[in-house]
VMD Tcl script that builds the backbone (N, CA, C; Angstrom):
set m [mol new atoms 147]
animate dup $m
set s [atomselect $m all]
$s set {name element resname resid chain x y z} {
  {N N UNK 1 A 8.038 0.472 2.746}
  {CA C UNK 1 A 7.898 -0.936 2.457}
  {C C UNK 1 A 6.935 -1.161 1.292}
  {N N UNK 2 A 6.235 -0.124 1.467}
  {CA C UNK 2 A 5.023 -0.651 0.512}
  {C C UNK 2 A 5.431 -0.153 -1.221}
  {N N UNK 3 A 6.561 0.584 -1.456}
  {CA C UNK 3 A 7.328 0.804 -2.731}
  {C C UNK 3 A 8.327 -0.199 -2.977}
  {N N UNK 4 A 8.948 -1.102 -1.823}
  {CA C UNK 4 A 9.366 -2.292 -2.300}
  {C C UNK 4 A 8.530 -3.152 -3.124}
  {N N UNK 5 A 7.219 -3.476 -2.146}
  {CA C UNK 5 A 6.720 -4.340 -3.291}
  {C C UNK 5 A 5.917 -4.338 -4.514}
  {N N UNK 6 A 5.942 -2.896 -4.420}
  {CA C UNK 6 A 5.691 -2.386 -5.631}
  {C C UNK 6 A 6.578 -2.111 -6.765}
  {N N UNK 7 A 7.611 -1.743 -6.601}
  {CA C UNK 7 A 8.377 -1.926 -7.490}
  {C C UNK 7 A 9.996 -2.388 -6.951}
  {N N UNK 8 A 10.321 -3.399 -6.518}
  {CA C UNK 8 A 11.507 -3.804 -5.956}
  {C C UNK 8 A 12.358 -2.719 -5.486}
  {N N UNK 9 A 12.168 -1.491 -5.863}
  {CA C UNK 9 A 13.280 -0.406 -5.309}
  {C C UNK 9 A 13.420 -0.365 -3.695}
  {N N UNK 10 A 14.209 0.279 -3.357}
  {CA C UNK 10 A 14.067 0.773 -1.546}
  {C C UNK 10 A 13.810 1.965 -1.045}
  {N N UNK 11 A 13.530 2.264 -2.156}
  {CA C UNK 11 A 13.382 4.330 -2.165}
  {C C UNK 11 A 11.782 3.807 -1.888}
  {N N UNK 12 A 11.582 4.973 -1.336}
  {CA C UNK 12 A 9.533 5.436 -1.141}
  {C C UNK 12 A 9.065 5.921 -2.203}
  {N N UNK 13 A 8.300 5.121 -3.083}
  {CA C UNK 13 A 7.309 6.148 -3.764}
  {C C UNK 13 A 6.107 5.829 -3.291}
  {N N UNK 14 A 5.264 5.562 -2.597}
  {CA C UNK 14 A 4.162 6.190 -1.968}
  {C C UNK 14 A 4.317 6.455 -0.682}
  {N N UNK 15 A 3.426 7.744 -0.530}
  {CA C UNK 15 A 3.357 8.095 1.399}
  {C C UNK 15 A 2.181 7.988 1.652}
  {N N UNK 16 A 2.130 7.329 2.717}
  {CA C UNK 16 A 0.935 7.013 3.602}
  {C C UNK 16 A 1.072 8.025 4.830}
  {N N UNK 17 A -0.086 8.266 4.840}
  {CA C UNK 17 A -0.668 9.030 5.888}
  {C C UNK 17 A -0.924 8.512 7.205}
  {N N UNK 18 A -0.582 9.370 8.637}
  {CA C UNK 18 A -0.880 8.497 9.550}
  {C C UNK 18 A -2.235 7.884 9.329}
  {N N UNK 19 A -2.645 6.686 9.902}
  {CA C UNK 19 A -3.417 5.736 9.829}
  {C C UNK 19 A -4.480 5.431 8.316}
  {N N UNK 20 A -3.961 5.757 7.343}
  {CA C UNK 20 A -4.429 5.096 6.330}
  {C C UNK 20 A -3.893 3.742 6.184}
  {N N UNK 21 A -4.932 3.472 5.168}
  {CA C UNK 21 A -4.903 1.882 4.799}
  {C C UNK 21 A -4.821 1.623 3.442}
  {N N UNK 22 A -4.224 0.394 3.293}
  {CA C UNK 22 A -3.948 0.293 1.697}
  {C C UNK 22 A -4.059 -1.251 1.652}
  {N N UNK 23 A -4.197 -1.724 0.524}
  {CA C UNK 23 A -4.424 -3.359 0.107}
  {C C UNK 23 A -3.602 -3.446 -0.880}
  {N N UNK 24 A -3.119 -4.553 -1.050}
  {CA C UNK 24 A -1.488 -4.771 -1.955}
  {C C UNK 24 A -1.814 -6.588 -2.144}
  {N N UNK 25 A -1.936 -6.629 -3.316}
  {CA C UNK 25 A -2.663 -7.868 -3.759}
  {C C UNK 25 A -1.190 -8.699 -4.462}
  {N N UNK 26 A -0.594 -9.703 -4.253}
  {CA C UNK 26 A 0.140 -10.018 -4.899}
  {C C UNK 26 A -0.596 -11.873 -5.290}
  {N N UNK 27 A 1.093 -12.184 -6.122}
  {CA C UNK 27 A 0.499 -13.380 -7.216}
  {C C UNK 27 A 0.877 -14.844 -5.685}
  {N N UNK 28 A 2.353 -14.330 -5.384}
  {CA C UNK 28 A 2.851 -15.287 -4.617}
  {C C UNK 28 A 3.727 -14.298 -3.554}
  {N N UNK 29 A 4.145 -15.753 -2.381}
  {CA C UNK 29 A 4.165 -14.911 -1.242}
  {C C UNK 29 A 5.803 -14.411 -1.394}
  {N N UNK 30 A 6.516 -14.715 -2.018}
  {CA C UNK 30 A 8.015 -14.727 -1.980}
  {C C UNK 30 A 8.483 -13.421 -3.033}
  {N N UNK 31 A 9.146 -12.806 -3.457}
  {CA C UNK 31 A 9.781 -11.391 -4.292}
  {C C UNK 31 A 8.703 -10.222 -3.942}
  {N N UNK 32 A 9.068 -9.191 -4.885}
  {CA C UNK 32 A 8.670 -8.080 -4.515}
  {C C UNK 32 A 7.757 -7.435 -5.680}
  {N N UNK 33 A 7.144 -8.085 -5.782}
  {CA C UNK 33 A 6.019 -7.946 -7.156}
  {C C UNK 33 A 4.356 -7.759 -5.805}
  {N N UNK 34 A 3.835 -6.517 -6.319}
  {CA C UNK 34 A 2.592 -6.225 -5.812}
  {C C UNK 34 A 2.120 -5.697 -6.748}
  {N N UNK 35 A 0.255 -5.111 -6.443}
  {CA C UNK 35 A -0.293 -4.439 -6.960}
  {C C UNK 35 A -1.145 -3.738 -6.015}
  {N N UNK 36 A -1.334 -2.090 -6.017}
  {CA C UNK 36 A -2.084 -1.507 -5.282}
  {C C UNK 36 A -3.347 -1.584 -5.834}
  {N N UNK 37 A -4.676 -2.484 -4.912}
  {CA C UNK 37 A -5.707 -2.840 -5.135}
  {C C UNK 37 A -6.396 -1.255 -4.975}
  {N N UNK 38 A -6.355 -0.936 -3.501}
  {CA C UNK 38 A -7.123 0.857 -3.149}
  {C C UNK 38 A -6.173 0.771 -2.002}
  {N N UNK 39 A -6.329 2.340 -1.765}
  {CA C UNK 39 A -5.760 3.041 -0.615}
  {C C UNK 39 A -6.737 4.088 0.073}
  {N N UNK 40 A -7.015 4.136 1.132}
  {CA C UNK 40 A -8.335 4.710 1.749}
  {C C UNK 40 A -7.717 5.844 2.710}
  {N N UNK 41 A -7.621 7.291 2.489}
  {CA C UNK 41 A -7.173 8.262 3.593}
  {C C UNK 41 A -7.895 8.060 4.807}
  {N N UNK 42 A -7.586 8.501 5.337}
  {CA C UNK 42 A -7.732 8.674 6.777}
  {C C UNK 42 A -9.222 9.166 7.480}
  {N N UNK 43 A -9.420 10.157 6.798}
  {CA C UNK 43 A -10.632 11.043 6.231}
  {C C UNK 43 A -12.028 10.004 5.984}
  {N N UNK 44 A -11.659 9.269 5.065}
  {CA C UNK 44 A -12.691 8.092 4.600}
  {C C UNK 44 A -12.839 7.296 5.743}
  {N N UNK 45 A -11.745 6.561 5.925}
  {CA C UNK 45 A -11.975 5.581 7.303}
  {C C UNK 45 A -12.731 5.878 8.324}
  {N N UNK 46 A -12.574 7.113 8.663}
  {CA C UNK 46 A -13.693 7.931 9.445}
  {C C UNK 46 A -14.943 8.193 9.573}
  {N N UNK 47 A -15.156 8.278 7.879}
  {CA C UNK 47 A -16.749 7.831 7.853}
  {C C UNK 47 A -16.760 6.868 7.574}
  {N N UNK 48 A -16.170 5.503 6.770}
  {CA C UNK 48 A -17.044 4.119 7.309}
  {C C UNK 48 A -17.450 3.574 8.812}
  {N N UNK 49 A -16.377 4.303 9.840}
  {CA C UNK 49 A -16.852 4.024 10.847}
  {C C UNK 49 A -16.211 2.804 11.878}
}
mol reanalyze $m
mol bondsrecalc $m
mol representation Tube
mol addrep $m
């Protein structure tokens, strides 16, 4: 999902890891226009805690 709104395709180009997190900032709520703000592994999340 998150390569839809990144680039309208339906194919995956990014993989997420179980329980990572990612932020996807867009302009408006309607098409498939995003931007990946950060993406935080799994690893990290762990130490913020």
């Amino acid at each position: 999902m998150i390569g839809w709104f990144l680039t309208g395709d339906e194919r995956s180009y990014v993989g997420l890891k179980k329980a990572q997190a990612a932020l996807l900032e867009t302009e408006k709520a309607e098409g498939a226009r995003a931007t990946l703000a950060w993406s935080i592994p799994p690893k990290a999340l762990r130490r913020l805690g």
